[in-house]
C-alpha positions as CSV (number, residue, x, y, z in Angstrom):
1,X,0.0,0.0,0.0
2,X,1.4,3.4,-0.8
3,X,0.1,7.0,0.6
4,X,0.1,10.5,-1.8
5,X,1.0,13.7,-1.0
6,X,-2.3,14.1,0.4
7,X,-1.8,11.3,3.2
8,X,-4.3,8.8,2.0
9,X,-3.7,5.7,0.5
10,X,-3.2,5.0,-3.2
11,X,-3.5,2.0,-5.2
12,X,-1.7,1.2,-9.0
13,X,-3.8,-0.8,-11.6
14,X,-2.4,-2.5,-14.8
15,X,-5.1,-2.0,-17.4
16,X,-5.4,-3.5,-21.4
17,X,-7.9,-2.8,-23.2
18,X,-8.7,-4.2,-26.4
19,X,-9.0,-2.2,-29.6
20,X,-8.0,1.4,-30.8
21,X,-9.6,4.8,-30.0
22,X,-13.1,3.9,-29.2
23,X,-12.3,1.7,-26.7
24,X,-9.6,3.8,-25.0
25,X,-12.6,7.1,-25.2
26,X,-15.3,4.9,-23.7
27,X,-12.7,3.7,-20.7
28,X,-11.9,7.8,-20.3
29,X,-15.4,8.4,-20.5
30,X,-16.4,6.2,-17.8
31,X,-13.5,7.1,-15.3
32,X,-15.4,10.6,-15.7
33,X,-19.1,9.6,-15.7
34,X,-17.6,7.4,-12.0
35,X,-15.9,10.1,-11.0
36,X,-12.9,7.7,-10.3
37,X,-10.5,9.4,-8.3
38,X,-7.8,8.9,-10.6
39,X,-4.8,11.2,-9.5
40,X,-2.4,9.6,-12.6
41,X,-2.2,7.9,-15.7
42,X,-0.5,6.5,-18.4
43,X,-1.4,5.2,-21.8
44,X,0.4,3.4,-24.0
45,X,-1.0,1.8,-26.7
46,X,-1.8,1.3,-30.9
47,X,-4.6,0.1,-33.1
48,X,-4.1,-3.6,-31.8
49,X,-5.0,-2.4,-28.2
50,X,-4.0,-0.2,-25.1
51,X,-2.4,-0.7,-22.3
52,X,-3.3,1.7,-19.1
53,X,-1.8,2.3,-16.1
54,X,-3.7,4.1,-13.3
55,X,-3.3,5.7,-10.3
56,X,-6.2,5.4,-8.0
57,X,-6.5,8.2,-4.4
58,X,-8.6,5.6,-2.1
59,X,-8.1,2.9,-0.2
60,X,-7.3,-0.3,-0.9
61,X,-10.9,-2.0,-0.4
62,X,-12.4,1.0,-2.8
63,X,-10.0,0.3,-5.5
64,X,-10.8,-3.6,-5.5
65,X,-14.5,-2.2,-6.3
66,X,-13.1,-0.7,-9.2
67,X,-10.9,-3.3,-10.4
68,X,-14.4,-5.3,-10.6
69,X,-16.1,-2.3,-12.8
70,X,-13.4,-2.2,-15.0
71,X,-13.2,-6.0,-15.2
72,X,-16.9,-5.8,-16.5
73,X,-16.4,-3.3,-19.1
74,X,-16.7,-5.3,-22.7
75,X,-13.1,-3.6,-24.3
76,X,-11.2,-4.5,-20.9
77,X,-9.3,-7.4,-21.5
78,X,-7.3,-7.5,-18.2
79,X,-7.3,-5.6,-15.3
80,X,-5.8,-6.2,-12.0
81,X,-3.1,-4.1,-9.3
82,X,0.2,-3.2,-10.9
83,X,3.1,-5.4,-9.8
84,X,5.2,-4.2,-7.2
85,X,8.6,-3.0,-7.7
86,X,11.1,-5.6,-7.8
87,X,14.4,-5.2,-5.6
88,X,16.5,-1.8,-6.6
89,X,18.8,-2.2,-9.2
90,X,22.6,-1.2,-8.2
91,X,24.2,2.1,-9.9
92,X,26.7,1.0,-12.7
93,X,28.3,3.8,-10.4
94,X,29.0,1.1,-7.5
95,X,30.8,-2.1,-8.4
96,X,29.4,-4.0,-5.7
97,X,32.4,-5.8,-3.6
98,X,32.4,-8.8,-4.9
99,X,34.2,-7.6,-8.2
């Protein structure tokens, strides 16, 4: 679980949607019409499909609730919370010791 700026929790979610544009719009459109607090996101995608990341203000049980939304919309192909980051990666700076 992380916290924003603003001291409450946060939650990441990996989304893929299939399709182009239409899709994508009617995704955006309902994150509006939900009024999902969405404080980030990222898109990344072409005609084939989209790929989505979002960052969600609320708490972990409120962001499983939309997890299942999105899961029922018909473009969404996947859905589900962003894998954590995996251990930090040492500085090409650093030659660890071992060396």
């Amino acid at each position: 679980m992380n916290y924003s700026t603003t001291g409450t929790d946060t939650s990441t979610l990996n989304i893929r949607l299939s399709g182009g544009i239409y899709p994508l719009n009617r995704f955006l459109m309902t994150l509006q019409n939900k009024r999902v607090p969405a404080s980030g996101i990222k898109i990344d995608g072409d005609s084939e499909a989209s790929r989505i990341t979002l960052l969600l203000d609320c708490p972990e049980e409120t962001a499983r609730r939309y997890t299942a939304l999105f899961s029922s919309l018909e473009d969404v192909e996947e859905v589900g919370p962003a894998e954590e980051d995996g251990p930090e990666t040492e500085d090409p700076a650093d030659p660890s010791p071992n060396r």
